[in-house]
KEPAGU-819408 format. One line per field, with one value per residue (C-alpha): chain; x, y, z. Coordinates in nm, 2 decimals. Layout:
% KEPAGU-819408
cadena	(A | ...)
u	(X | ...)
v	(Y | ...)
w	(Z | ...)
% end
This chain:
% KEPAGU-819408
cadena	(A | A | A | A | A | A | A | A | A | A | A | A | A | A | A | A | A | A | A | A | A | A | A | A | A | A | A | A | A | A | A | A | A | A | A | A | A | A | A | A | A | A | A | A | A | A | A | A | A | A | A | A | A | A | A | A | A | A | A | A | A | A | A | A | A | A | A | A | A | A | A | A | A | A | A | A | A | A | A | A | A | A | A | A | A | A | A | A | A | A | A | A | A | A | A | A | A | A | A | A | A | A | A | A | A | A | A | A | A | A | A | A | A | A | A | A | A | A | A | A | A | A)
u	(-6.34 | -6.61 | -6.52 | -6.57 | -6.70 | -6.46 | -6.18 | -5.95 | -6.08 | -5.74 | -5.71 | -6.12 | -6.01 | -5.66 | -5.93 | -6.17 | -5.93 | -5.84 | -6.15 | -6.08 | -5.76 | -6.00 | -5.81 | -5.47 | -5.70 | -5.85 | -5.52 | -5.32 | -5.61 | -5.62 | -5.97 | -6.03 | -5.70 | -5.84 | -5.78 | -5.88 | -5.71 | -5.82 | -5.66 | -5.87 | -5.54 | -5.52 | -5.37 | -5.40 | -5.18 | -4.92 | -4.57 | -4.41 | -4.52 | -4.70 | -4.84 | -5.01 | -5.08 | -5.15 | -5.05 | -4.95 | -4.62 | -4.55 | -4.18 | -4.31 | -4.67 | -4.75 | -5.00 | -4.84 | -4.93 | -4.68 | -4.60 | -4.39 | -4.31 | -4.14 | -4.03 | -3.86 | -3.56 | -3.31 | -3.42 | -3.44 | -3.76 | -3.86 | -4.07 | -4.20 | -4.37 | -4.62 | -4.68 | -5.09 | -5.13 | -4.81 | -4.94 | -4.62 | -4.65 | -4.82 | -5.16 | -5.02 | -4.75 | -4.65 | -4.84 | -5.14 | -5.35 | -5.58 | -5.59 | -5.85 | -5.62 | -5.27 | -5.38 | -5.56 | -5.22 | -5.03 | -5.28 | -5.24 | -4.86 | -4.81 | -5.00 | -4.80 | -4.49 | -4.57 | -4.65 | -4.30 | -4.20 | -4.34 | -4.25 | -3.87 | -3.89 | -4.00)
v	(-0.59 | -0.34 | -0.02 | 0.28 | 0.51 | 0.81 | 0.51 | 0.66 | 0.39 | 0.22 | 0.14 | -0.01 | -0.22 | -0.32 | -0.38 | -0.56 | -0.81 | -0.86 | -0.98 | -1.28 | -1.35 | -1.39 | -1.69 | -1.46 | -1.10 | -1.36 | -1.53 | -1.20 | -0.98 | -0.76 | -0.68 | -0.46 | -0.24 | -0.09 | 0.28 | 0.50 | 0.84 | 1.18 | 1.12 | 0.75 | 0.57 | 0.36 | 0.16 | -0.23 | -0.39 | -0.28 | -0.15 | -0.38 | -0.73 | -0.69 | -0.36 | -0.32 | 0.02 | 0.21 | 0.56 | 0.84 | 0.93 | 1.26 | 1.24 | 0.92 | 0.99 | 0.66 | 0.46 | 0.23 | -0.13 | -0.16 | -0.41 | -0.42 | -0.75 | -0.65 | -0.39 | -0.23 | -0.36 | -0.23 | -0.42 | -0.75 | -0.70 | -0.68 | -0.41 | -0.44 | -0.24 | -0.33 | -0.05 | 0.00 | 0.25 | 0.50 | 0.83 | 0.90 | 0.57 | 0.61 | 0.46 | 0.24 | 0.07 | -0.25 | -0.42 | -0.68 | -0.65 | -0.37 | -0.16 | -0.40 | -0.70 | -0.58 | -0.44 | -0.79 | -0.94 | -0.74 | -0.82 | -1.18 | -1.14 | -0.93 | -1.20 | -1.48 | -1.26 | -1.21 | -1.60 | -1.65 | -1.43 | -1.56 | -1.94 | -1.80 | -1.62 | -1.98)
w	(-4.46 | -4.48 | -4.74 | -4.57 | -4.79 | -4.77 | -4.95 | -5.18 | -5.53 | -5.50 | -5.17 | -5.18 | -5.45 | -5.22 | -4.94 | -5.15 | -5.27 | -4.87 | -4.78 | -5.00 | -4.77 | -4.44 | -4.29 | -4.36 | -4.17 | -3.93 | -3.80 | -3.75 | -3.60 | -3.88 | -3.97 | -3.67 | -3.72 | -4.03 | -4.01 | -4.32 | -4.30 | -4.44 | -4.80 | -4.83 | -4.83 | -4.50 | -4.27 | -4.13 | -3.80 | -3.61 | -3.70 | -3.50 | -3.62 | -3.95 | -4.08 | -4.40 | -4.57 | -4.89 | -4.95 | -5.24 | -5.32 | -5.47 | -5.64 | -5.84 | -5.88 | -5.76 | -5.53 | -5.35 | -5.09 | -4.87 | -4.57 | -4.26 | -4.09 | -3.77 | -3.66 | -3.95 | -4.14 | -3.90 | -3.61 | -3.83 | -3.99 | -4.37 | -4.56 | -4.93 | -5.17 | -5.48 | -5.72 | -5.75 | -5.99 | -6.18 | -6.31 | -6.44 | -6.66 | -6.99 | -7.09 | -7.31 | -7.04 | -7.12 | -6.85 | -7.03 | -6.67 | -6.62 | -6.30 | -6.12 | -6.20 | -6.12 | -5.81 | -5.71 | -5.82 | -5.59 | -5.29 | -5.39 | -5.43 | -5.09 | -4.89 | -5.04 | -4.93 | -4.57 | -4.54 | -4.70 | -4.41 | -4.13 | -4.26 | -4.24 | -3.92 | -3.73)
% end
């Protein structure tokens, strides 16, 4: 996926660490859905069969990846969400991976989800 350059730094590295999925972009028709919105974050596919996005929550302070398989959990489908980054959390959280490294894990981990998903669905 090419990294427009007006990508908030999380969501690059989120994209970044997509581009080593390409079979997963490739067989959904992903890589030319890639939106990038005003605030960097951005969003991937459709919301109703798999949708990928990153975004800032205010309450929590938090980036966030989420994904949408189907069409929402109401109608059957299922929606997760991987923590990127916590500004609430402090410097010294408990986590041994740094920012890169979490937020390549939760790429890895949100891919391995939706393929969970899909298998299930068929």
């Amino acid at each position: 996926l090419p990294l427009p350059p007006n990508c908030h730094p999380l969501s690059a590295v989120v994209l970044s660490r997509l581009s080593y999925h390409q079979d997963f972009l490739r067989s959904r028709s992903l890589s030319s859905t890639l939106k990038v919105h005003a605030d960097g974050h951005f969003t991937l596919g459709s919301p109703t069969s798999l949708g990928i996005s990153t975004s800032y929550i205010p309450e929590s302070k938090s980036h966030v990846l989420r994904v949408s398989l189907g069409p929402g959990p109401a109608a059957g489908g299922r929606e997760g969400e991987y923590t990127l980054q916590n500004n609430e959390a402090p410097a010294w959280h408990t986590s041994k991976l740094g920012t890169h490294e979490r937020i390549e894990k939760a790429v890895d981990d949100m891919v391995a989800w939706v393929e969970r998903g899909e298998a299930e669905r068929v």
